[in-house]
N, C-alpha and C positions, 0 to 999 in steps of 0.2 A: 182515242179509240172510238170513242162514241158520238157521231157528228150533230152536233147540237145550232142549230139555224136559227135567225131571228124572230120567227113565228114559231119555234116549235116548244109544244110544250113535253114536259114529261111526267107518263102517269105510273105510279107507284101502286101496281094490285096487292092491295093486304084485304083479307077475311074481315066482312063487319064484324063488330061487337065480339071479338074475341081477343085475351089477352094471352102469352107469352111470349117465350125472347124471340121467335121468329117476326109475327107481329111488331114487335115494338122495333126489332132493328128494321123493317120496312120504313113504320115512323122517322127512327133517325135519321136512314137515307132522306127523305122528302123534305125533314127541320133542315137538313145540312145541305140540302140543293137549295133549297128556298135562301138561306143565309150568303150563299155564296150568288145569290142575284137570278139563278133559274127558273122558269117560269116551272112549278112543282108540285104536284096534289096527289094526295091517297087516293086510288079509283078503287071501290068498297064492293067488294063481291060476298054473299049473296046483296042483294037490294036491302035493309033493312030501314026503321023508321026512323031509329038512332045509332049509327052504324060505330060513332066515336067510344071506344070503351075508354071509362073513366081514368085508366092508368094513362091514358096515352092523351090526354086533353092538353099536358102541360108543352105539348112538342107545336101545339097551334098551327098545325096541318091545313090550307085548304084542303076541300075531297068534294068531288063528285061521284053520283052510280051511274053515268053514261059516260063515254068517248069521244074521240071525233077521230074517226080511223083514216086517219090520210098519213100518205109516207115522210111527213114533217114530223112526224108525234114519234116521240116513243114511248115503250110500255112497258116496264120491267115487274119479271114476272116471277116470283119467286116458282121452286122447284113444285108447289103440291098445288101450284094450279097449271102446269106443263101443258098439261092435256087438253087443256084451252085455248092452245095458242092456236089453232087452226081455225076458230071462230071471230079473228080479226086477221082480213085479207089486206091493209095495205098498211097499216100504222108498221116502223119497226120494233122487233119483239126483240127485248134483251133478256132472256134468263139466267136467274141470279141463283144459284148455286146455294142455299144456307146450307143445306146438307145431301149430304150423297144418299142416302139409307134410306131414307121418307120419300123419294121420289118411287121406290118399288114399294111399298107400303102403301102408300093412299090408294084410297078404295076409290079416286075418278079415271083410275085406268078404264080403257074401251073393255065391253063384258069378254069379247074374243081374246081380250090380251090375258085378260082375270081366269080365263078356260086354263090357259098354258100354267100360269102361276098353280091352279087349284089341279095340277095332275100332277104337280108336285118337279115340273119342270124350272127352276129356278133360273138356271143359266142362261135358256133358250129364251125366259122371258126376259132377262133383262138386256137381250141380244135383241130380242123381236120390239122393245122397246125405246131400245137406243135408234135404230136404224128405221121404225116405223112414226117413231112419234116424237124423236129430238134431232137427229139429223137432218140440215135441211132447212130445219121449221122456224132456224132465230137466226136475226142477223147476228146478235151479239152474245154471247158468253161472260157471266161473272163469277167467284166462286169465290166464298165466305173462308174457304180455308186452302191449305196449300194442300191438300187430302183432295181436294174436290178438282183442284187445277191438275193435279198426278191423274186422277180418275179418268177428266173430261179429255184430257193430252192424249191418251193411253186409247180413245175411241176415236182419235184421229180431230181433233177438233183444239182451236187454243179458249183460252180465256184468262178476263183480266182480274185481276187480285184485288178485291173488296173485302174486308172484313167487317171486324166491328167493333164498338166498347161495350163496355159499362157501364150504365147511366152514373149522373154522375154523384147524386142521393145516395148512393149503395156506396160509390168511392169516397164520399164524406162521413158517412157514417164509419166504414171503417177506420178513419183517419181517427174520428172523434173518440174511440175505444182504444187506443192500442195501450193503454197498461193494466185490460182488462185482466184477472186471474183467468188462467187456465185447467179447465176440468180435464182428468185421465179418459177418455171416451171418445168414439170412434163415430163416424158420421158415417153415410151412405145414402144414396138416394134408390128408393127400390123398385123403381120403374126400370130399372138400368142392371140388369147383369145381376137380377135376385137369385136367381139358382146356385149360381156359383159364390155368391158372395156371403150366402147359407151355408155354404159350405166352410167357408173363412170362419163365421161366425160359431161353427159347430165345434173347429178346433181352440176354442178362446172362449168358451165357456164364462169366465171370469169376467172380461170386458164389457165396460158399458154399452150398447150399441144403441144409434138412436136414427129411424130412418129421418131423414127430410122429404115429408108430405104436410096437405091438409096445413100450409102455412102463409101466413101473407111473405111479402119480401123482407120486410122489418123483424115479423120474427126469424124468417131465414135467416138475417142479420147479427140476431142476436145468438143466435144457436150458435154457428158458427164462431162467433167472438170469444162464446166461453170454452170450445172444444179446440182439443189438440189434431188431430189427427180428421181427413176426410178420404174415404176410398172411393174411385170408382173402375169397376172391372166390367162394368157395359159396354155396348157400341158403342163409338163416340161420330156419330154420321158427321157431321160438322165441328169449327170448333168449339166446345161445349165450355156453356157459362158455370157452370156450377163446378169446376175445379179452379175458375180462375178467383170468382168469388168467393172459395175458400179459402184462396190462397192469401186476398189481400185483407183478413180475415183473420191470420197468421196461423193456417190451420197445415201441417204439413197434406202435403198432396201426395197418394199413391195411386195408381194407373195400372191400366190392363197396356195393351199397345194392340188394340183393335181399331181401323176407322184412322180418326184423324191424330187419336194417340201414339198410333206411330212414325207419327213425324214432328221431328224435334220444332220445324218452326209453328208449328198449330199449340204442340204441349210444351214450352220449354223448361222444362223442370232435370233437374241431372238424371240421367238414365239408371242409379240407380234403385230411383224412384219408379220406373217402370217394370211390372213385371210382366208377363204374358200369364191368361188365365186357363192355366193347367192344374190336373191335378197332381203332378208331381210338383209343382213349383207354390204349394201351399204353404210346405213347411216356411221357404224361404222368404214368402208374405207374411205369415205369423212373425218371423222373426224381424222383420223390416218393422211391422206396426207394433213390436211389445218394444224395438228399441226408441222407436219413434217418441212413444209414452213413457219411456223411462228417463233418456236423455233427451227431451222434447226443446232445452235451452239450447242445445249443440245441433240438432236437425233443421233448427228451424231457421239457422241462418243459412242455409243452403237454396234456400226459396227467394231470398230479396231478392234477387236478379228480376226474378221471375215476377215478382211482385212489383217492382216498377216496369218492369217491360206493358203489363197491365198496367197500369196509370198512366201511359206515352201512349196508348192506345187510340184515344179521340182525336191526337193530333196526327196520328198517323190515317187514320180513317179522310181528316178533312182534306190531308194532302192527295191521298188514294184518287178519291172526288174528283179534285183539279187536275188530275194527270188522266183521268178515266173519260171523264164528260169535254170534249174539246169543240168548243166557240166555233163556229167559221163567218 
């Protein structure tokens, strides 16, 4: 799909000195281009002095803060620097999809596009958005989840299927736990669907609840290990790490079916682990998460699938690579 020629290099734009999963899977891509023999470097936006953040030293990335924009090069551009793509006239621009959601959300939309958003026009903007500022403007299309491939399809446009793993520290550390005891308590991350998930939490008074913030990865690790149960009823703009790495974690997974959670190849967990986040369908969450914890030995065998399909993940990503990036 992607026509890769004997001079051409490829530049991977990730945010200096910043960490999370968006970041670090750019990293992966460039470890796993570079491995596979392609000429491949982080190109680090904004300019900074140390641009390599600490987590991400171990993937030994070349990176440069300039280009060389000639129609040999490519430039893959995650979604929240989009809006960039028009200040590189000849390199070609792949945009890679990590999530659907974030692309309306960053604040480097043009101020005129920001007018339409802030009059409360939502629809118009993500029209006036698609056809002003992504169609057209890349040679290529990727997309992190099959959510984002329905999305980008659906505006007339195709794209090819990248995803991602889990590093692979976080999939040994799991391994190394699993006959950890498990505590009665319920996890949540509260950046994600806190309204509603106060709401859950209002009818189960009694339960432990414990957000996931304000933690390194390691403790995430461990939280996770000792708890049974992980909800999340947010967006899921992409598809999101934090249900997988609860999973392998052996934490039962329950779901809104927003985003990318409603599609079984992004979440695959049994569907009736997903609920939609209404308020008549609380009762039927309360009752999913109090059987969850009560027979948590009998639920929890409902998720291996799901939990090796997570650990086949890095091999499926490095095949992804070979059939995406094509030699001439």
């Amino acid at each position: 799909m992607i026509q890769i020629f004997n001079n051409t290099r490829i530049y991977v734009m990730a945010p200096s000195s910043f960490s999370s999963g968006g970041p670090e899977l750019l990293h992966q891509l460039c470890h796993k281009l570079e491995k596979q023999g392609y000429d491949a470097v982080i190109y680090y936006h904004p300019h900074a002095e140390n641009p390599v953040h600490p987590n991400f030293v171990k993937y030994n990335c070349k990176y440069v803060t300039q280009l060389e924009d000639k129609k040999e090069h490519v430039l893959v551009m995650p979604e929240t620097f989009f809006f960039m793509a028009g200040q590189f006239k000849h390199i070609r621009k792949c945009g890679w999809w990590l999530s659907v959601d974030n692309l309306f959300k960053t604040k480097e939309a043009p101020k005129h596009y920001r007018y339409i958003k802030k009059l409360g026009l939502h629809g118009m903007y993500r029209w006036a958005i698609m056809n002003g500022q992504i169609k057209g403007k890349f040679t290529y299309h990727l997309a992190q989840s099959v959510y984002a491939v329905d999305f980008i399809r659906k505006w007339g446009m195709e794209a090819g299927y990248l995803s991602d793993y889990l590093n692979d520290s976080f999939l040994q550390q799991s391994r190394a736990n699993i006959n950890q005891a498990k505590k009665p308590q319920v996890l949540y991350n509260p950046l994600k669907g806190l309204a509603f998930t106060q709401k859950i939490m209002a009818a189960m008074p009694d339960v432990k609840w414990i957000p996931i913030q304000k933690m390194t990865p390691a403790q995430v690790g461990e939280l996770l290990n000792e708890s049974m149960v992980y909800i999340d009823f947010g967006e899921h703009p992409g598809k999101d790490r934090f249900p997988r790495e609860a999973a392998i974690y052996r934490c039962c997974v329950i779901t809104g079916k927003r985003g990318s959670a409603a599609f079984q190849e992004d979440v695959p967990i049994p569907e009736q682990y997903k609920i939609a986040d209404t308020a008549e369908n609380i009762p039927a969450i309360v009752n999913m998460i109090n059987s969850c914890l009560s027979d948590y030995t009998g639920h929890i065998k409902d998720f291996e699938s799901y939990r090796e399909w997570i650990y086949g993940e890095e091999a499926g990503f490095e095949k992804d690579i070979s059939m995406l990036f094509n030699r001439k």
